[in-house]
C-alpha positions as CSV (number, residue, x, y, z in Angstrom):
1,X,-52.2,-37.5,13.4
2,X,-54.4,-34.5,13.5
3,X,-57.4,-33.8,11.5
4,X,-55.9,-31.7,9.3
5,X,-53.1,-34.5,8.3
6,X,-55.6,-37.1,8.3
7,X,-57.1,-34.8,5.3
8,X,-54.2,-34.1,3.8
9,X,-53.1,-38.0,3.8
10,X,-56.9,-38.8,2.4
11,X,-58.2,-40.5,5.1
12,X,-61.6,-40.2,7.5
13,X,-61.2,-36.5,9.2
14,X,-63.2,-34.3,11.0
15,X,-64.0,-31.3,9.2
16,X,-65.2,-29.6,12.9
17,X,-61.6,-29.7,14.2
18,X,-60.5,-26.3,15.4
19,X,-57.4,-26.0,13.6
20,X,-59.8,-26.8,10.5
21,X,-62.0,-24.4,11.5
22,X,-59.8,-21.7,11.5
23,X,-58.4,-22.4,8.3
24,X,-61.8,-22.4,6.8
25,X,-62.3,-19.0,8.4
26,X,-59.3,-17.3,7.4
27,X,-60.3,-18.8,3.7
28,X,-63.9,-17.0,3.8
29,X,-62.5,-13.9,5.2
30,X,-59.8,-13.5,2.0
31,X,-63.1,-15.2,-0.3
32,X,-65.2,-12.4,1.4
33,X,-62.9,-9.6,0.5
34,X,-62.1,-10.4,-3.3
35,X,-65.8,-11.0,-3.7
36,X,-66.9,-7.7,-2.6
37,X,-64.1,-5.6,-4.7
38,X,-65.2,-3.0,-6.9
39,X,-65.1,-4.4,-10.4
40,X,-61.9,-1.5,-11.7
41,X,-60.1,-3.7,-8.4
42,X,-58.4,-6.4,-10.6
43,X,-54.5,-6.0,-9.1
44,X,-56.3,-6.2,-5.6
45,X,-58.2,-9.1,-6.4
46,X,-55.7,-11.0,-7.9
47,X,-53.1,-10.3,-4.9
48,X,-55.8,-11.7,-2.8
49,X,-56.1,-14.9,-4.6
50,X,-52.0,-15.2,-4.7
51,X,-52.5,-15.2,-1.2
52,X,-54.7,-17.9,-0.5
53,X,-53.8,-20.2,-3.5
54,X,-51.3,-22.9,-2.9
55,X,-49.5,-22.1,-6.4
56,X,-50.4,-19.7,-8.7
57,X,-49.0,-18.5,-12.5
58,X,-48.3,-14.4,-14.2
59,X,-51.4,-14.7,-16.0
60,X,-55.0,-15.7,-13.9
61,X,-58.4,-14.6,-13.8
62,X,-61.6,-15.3,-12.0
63,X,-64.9,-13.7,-12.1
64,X,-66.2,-12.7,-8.7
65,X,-68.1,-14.4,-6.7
66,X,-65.7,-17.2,-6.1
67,X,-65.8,-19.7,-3.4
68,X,-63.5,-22.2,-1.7
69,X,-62.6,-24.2,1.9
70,X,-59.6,-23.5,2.1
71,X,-57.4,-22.2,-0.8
72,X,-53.7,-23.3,0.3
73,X,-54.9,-27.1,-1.5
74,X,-55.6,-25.5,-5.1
75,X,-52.8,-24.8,-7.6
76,X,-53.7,-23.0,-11.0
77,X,-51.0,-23.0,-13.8
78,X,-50.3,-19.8,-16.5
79,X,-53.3,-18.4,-18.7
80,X,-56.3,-19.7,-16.1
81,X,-59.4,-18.2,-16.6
82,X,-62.7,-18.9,-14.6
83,X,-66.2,-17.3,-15.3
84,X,-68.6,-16.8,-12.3
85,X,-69.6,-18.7,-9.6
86,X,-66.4,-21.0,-9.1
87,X,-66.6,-23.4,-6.4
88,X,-64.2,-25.6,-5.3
89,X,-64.4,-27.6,-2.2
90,X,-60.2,-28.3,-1.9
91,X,-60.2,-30.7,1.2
92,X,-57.7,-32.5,-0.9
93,X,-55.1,-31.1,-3.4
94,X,-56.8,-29.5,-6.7
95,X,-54.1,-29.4,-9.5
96,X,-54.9,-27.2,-12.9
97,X,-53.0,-26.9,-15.5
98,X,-52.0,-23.8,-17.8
99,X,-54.7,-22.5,-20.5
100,X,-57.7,-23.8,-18.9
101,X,-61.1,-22.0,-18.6
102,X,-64.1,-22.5,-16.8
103,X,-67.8,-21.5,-17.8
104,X,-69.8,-20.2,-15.3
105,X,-71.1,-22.3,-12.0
106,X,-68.5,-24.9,-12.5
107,X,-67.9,-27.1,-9.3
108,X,-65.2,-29.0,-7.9
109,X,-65.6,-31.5,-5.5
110,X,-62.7,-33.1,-3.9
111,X,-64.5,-33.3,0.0
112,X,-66.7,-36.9,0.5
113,X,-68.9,-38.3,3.0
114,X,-69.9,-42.0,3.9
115,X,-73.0,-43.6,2.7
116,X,-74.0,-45.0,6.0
117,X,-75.6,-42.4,8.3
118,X,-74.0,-43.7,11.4
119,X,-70.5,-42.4,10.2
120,X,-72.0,-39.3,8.7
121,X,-74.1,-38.4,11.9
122,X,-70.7,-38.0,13.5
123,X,-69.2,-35.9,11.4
124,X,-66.4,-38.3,9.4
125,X,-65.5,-37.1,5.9
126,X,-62.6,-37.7,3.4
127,X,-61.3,-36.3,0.7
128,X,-59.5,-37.4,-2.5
129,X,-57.3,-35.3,-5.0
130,X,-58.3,-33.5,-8.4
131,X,-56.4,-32.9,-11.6
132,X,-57.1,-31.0,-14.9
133,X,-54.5,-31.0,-17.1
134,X,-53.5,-28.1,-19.6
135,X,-55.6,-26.6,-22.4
136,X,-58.7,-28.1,-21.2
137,X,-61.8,-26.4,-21.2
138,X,-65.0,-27.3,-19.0
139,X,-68.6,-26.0,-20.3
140,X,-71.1,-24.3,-17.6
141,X,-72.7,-26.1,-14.5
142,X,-69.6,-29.0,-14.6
143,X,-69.2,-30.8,-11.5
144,X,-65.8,-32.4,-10.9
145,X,-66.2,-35.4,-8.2
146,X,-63.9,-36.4,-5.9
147,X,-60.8,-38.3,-7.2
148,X,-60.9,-37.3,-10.7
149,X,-58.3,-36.6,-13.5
150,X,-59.0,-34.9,-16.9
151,X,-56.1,-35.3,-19.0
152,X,-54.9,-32.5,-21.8
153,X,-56.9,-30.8,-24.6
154,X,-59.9,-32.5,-23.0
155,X,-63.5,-30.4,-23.6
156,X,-66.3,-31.2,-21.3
157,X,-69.7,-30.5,-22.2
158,X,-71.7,-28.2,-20.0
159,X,-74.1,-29.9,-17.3
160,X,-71.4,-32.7,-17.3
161,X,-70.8,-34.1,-13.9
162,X,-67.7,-36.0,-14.3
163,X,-67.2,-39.1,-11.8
164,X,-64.5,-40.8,-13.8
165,X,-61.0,-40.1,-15.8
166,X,-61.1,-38.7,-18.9
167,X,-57.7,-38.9,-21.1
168,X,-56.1,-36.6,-22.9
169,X,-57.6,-35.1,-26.2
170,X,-60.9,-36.0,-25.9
171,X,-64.4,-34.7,-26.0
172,X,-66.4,-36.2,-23.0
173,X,-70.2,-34.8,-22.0
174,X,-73.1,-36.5,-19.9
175,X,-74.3,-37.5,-16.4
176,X,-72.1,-39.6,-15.7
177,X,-70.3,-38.0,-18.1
178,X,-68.9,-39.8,-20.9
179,X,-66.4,-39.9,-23.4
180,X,-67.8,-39.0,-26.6
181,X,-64.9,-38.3,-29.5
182,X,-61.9,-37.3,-29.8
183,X,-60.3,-34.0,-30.8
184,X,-58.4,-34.1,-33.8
185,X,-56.5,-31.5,-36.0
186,X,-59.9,-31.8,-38.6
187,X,-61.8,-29.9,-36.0
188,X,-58.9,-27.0,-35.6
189,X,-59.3,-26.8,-39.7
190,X,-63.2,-26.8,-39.2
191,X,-62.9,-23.3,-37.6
192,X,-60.4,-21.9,-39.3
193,X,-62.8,-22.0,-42.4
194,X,-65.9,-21.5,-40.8
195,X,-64.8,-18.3,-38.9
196,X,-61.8,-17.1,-41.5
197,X,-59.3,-17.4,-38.7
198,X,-55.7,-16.5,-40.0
199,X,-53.2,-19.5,-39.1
């Protein structure tokens, strides 16, 4: 197998291969270009990021500056909005669903390394997939860690770093974060009468 299948399949890879390398650099290059767009540029910018996304919807935006490995591993679904300073490190696949926004300086972390220095000290790392499912929306400074799934309707608190599953229609906040309620139909009435929303 090469490096790049090895990553790809989840196991121990070398992140310094060449054909990794290049992919990396080909991601900056596209990264480097939508970041420095004027900010009138929004058709060019979001051309760029059809081309270096694996999947992509009609309806996407993401405040510059933006970062990624490699882009061909992250798939975004319709209505995806991101505020500044998205990172996500997509050694693995990163799956999001439609409607889901991200505050600023949220981080995803799919890429791993081993404890033991040894293994580290010669360059081994692996890398396990990520998935946020629809209408979920993550608070500022979240860090998503390697291996994790957030199901539906799920709200995480900002400063969250989130190291385990969270299902579907919940409220989850903390480091670790934690679930901590879930959403109900009581707190969609709440702000329809505290901000006279029409129905």
């Amino acid at each position: 197998m090469t490096e790049k299948e090895k990553m790809l399949a989840g196991k121990a890879y070398q992140a310094g291969d060449k054909e990794l390398s290049q992919d990396r650099l080909k991601a900056r290059e596209i990264v480097f270009e939508f970041n420095n767009l004027a900010p009138k540029q929004i058709k060019q910018r979001k051309q760029l990021i059809k081309q270096l996304f694996g999947k992509t919807d009609t309806m996407f935006y993401i405040e510059p500056p933006f970062r990624c490995d490699y882009g061909y591993n992250i798939e975004i679904g319709d209505h995806f909005y991101s505020n500044f300073n998205l990172t996500i490190l997509d050694c693995a696949k990163v799956s999001i669903g439609s409607h889901v926004f991200f505050g600023p300086n949220v981080a995803i972390y799919t890429a791993g390394h081993p404890l033991h220095h040894y293994l580290r000290n010669k360059e081994y790392e692996w890398a396990q997939p990520i998935t946020i499912g629809d209408n979920v929306w993550l608070g500022g400074n979240v860090v998503i860690n390697p291996g994790v799934t957030i199901g539906h309707n799920v709200v995480i608190g900002s400063g969250s770093v989130v190291t385990k599953a969270i299902p579907d229609n919940f409220f989850a906040a903390g480091n670790p974060c934690k679930v901590i309620r879930e959403i109900t139909d009581a707190d969609k009435d709440f702000y329809y009468k505290s901000f006279t929303l029409e129905q």
